[in-house]
VEXDREN-2710 file (C-alpha; in Angstrom, 1 decimal):
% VEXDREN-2710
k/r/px/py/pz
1/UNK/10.0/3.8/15.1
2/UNK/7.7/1.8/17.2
3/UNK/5.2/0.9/15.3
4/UNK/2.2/-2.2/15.5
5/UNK/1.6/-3.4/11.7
6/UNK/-1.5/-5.5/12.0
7/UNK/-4.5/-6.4/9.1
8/UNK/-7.2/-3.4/9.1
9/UNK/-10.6/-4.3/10.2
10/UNK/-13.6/-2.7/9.7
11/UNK/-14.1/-1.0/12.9
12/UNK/-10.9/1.0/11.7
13/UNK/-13.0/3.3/9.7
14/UNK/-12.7/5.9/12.6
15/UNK/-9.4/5.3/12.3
16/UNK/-8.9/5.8/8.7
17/UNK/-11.2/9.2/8.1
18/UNK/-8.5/10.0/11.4
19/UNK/-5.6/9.3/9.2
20/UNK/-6.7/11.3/6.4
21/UNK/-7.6/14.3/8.3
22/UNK/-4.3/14.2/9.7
23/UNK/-2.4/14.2/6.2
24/UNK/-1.6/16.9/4.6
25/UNK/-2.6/18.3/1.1
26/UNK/0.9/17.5/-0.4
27/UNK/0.7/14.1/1.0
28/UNK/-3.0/13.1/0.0
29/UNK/-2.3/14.7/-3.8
30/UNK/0.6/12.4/-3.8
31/UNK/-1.5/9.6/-2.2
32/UNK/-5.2/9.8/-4.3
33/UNK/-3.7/12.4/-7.1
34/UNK/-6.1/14.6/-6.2
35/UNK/-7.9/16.5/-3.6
36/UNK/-9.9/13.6/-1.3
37/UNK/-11.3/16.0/1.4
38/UNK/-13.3/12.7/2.8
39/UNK/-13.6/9.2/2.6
40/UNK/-17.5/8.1/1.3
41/UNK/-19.2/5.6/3.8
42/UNK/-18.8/2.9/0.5
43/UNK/-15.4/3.8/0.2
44/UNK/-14.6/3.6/3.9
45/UNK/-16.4/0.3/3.6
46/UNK/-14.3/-1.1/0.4
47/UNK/-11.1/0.0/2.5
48/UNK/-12.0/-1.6/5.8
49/UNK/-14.0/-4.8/5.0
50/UNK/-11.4/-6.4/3.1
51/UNK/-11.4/-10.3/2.3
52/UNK/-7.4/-11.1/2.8
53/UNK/-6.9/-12.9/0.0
54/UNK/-7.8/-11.0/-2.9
55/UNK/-7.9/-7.3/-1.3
56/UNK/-4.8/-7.3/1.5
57/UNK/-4.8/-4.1/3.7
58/UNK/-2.5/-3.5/6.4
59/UNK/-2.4/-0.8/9.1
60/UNK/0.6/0.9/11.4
61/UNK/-0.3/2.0/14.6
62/UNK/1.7/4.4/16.8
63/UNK/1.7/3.5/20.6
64/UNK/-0.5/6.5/21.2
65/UNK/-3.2/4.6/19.0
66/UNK/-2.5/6.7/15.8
67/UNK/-2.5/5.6/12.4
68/UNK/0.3/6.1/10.8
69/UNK/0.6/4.6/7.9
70/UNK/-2.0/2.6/5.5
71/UNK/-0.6/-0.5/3.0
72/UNK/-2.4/-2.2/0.9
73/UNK/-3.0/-4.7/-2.3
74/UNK/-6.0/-5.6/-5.0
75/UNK/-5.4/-9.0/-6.9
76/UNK/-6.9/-7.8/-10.5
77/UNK/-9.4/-9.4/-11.8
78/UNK/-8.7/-10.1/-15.5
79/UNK/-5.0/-11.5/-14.0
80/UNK/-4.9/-12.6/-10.8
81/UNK/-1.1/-12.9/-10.5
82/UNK/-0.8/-9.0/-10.5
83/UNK/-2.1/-6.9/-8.0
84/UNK/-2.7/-3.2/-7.8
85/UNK/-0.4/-1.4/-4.6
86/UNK/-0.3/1.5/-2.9
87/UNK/1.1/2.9/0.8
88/UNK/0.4/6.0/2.6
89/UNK/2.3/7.4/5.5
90/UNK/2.0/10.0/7.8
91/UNK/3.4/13.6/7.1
92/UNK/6.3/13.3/10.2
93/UNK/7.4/9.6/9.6
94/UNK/8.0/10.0/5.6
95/UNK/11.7/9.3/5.3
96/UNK/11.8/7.1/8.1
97/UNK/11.3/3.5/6.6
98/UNK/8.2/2.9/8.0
99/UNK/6.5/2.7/4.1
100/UNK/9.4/0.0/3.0
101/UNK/8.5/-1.9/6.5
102/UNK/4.9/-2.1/5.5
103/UNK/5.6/-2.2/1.9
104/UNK/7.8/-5.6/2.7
105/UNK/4.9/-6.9/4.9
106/UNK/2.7/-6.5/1.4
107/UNK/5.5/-8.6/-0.2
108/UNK/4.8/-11.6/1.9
109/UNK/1.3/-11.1/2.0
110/UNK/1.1/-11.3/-1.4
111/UNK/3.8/-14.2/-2.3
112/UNK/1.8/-15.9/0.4
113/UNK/-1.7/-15.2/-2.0
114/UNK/0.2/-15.8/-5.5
115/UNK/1.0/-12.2/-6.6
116/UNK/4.1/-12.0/-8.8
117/UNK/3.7/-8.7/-9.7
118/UNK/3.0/-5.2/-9.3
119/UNK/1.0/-2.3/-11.0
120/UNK/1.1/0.7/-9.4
121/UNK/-0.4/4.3/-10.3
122/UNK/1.9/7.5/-9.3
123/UNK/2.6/11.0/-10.2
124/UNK/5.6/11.4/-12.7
125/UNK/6.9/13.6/-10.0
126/UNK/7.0/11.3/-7.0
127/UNK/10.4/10.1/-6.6
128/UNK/10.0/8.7/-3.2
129/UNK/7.2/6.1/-4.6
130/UNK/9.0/5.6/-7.1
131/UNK/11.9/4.3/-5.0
132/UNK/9.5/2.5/-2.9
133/UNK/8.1/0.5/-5.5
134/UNK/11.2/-0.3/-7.1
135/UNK/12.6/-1.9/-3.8
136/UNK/9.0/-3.5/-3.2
137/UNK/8.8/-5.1/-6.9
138/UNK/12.8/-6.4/-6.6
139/UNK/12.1/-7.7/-3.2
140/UNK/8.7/-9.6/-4.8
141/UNK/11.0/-10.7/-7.6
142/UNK/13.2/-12.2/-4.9
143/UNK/10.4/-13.8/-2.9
144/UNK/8.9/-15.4/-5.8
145/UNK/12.3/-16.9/-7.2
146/UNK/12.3/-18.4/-3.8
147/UNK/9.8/-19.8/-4.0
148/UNK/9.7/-20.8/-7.5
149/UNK/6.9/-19.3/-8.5
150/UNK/7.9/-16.3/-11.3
151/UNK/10.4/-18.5/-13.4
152/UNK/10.7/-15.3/-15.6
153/UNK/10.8/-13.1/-12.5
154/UNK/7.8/-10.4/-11.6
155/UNK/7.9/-6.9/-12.4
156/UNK/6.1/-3.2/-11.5
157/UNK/4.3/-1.5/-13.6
158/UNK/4.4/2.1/-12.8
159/UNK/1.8/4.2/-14.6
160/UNK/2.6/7.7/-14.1
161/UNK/0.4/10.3/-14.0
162/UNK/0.5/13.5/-15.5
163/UNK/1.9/16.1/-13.2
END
């Protein structure tokens, strides 16, 4: 899969309401866990303007131009070693590797920014997140042992919700 994995901007808004008209219903419920028929201007805003440090957000683009898959981290506020992560990809490229590509990209990002761990929110049901995050929290686990900075090691929190 050739793919461009680059930080978002904010003139990607166009690009993201694109993305998400271009999911489908399964895949946004599994995504938002709900219906999200639109993105709000504030919320397009909050997804695009990002400061790179606390808020990481990362983009891949097809060679057509086409997003196809949205990454991204928020430090939390009452600890800032954890941060808050979640991935969407496109309807014809699940499966493919492309989330655990931008989900390792989100590992460095955030070893690079002091992150040693993960929370993530997900349906009960969604074994293929689950997966994901399990690969993404031992590969942050190894990153941070590297580098010495999780002496205990990090972990994910998953927080499933209900079906």
């Amino acid at each position: 899969m050739d793919v461009t994995i680059r930080p978002i901007r904010p003139e990607d808004k166009a690009l993201l309401k694109w993305g998400l008209d271009h999911l489908s219903e399964a895949t946004i419920q599994k995504r938002f866990l709900s219906p999200k028929p639109r993105f709000t201007a504030g919320e397009l805003r909050y997804l695009t303007e990002v400061d790179g440090h606390d808020h990481v957000a990362l983009v891949a683009i097809d060679p057509d131009g086409d997003l196809v898959a949205v990454g991204r981290w928020v430090r939390l506020a009452g600890d800032p070693a954890t941060a808050e992560i979640a991935i969407v990809v496109a309807d014809p490229l699940h499966g493919q590797g492309l989330g655990t590509k931008l989900g390792y990209e989100l590992v460095e990002e955030a070893v690079r920014h002091g992150i040693t761990r993960f929370t993530a929110t997900t349906a009960g049901d969604n074994r293929a997140a689950h997966a994901l995050l399990a690969k993404l929290a031992e590969r942050l686990d190894r990153r941070c042992a590297d580098l010495d900075l999780a002496p205990l090691g990090s972990e994910l929190d998953l927080v499933r919700a209900a079906s």
